[in-house]
C-alpha positions as a LaTeX table, in Angstrom:
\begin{tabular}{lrrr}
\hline
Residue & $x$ (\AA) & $y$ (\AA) & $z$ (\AA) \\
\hline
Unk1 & $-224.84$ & 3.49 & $-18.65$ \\
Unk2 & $-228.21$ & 2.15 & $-20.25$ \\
Unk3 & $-230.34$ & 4.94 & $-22.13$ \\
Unk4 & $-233.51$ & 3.84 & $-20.24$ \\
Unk5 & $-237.04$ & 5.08 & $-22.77$ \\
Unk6 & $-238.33$ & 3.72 & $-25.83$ \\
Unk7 & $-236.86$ & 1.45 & $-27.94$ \\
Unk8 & $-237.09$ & 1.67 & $-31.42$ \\
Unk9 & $-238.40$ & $-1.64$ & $-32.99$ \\
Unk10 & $-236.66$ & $-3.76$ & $-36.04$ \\
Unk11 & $-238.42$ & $-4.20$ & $-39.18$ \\
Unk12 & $-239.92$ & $-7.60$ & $-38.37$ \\
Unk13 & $-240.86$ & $-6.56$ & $-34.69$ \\
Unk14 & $-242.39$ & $-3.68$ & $-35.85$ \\
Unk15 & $-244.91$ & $-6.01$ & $-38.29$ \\
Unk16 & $-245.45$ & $-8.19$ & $-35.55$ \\
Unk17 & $-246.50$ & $-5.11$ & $-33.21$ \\
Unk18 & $-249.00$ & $-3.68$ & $-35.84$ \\
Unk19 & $-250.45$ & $-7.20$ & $-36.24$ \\
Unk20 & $-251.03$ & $-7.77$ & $-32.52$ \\
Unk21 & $-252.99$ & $-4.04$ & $-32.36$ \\
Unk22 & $-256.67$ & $-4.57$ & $-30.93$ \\
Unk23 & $-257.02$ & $-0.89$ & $-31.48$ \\
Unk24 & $-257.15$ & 1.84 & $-33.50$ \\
Unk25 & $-255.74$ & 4.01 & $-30.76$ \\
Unk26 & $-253.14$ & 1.39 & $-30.19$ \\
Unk27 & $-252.13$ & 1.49 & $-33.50$ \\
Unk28 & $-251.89$ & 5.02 & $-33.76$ \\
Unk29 & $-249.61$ & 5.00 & $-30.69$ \\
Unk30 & $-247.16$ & 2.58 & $-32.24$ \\
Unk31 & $-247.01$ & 4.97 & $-35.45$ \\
Unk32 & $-246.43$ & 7.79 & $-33.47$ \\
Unk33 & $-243.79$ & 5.82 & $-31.50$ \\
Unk34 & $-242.10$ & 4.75 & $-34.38$ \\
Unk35 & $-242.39$ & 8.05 & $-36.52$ \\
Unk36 & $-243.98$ & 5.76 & $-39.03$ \\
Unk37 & $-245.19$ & 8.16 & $-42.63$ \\
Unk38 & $-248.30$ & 7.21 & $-44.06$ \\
Unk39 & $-249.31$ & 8.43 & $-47.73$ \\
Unk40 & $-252.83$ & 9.74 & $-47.96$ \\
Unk41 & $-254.63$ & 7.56 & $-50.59$ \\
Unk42 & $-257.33$ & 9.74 & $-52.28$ \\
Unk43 & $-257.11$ & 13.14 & $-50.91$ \\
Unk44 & $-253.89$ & 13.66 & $-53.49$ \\
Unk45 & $-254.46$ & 18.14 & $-52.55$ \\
Unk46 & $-254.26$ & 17.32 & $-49.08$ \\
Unk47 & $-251.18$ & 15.77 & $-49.21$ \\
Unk48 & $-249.19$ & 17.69 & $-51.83$ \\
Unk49 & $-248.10$ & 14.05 & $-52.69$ \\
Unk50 & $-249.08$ & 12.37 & $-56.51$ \\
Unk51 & $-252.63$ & 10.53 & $-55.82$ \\
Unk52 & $-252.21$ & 6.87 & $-55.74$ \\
Unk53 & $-255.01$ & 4.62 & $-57.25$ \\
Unk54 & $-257.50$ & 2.66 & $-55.55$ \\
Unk55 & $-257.85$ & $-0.92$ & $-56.23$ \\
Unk56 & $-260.65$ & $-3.43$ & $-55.77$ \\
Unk57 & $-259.01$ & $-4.52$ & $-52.59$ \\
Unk58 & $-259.22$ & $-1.14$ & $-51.19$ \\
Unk59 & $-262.92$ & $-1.48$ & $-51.11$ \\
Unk60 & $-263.88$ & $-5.02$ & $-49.78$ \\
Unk61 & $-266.49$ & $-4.39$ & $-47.67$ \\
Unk62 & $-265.85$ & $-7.43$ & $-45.41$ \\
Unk63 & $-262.91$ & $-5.26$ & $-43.64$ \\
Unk64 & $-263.05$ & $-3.70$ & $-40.95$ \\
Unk65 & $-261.84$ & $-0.35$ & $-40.69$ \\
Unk66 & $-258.67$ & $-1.43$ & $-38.28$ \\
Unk67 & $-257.62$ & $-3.90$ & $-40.82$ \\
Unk68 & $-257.87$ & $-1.60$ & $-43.55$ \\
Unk69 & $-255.82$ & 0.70 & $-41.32$ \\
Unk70 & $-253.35$ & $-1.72$ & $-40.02$ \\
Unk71 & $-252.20$ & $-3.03$ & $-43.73$ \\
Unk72 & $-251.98$ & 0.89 & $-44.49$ \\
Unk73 & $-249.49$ & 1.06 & $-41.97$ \\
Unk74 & $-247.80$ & $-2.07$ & $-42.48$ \\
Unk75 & $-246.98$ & $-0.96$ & $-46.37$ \\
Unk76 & $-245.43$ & 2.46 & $-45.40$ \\
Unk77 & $-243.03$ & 0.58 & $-42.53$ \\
Unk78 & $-241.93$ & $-2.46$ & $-45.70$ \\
Unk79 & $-241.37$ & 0.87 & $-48.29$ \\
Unk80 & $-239.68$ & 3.23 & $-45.59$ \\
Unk81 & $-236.67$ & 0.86 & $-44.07$ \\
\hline
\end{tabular}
């Protein structure tokens, strides 16, 4: 018998799905689908985790918050499996 539900995704689906989000809600679905972690950035007390570093990149302006969002995501799911 077939376990009928959600599917967990592979490692290259699962890059493909976050690229082909057109929303932030979207995205936030497939995270909480996939139990996907992400490390706070700057808020190093929040997180009880060591604070990580901001780079230039992290504050192009020509980004839109989605983007920013989606590459957040995408570097937790290439450092978790």
């Amino acid at each position: 018998m077939k376990v009928q539900g959600y599917q967990k995704k592979s490692k290259a689906e699962l890059l493909e799905a976050i690229d082909s989000c057109v929303s932030i809600s979207q995205l936030c679905a497939l995270v909480q689908h996939e139990h996907i972690i992400i490390q706070m950035k700057s808020q190093s007390s929040a997180s009880g985790l060591p604070q990580k570093k901001l780079t230039a990149e992290d504050f192009i302006p020509n980004r839109s918050p989605l983007d920013k969002l989606k590459d957040d995501v995408k570097e937790a799911v290439e450092n978790s499996r």
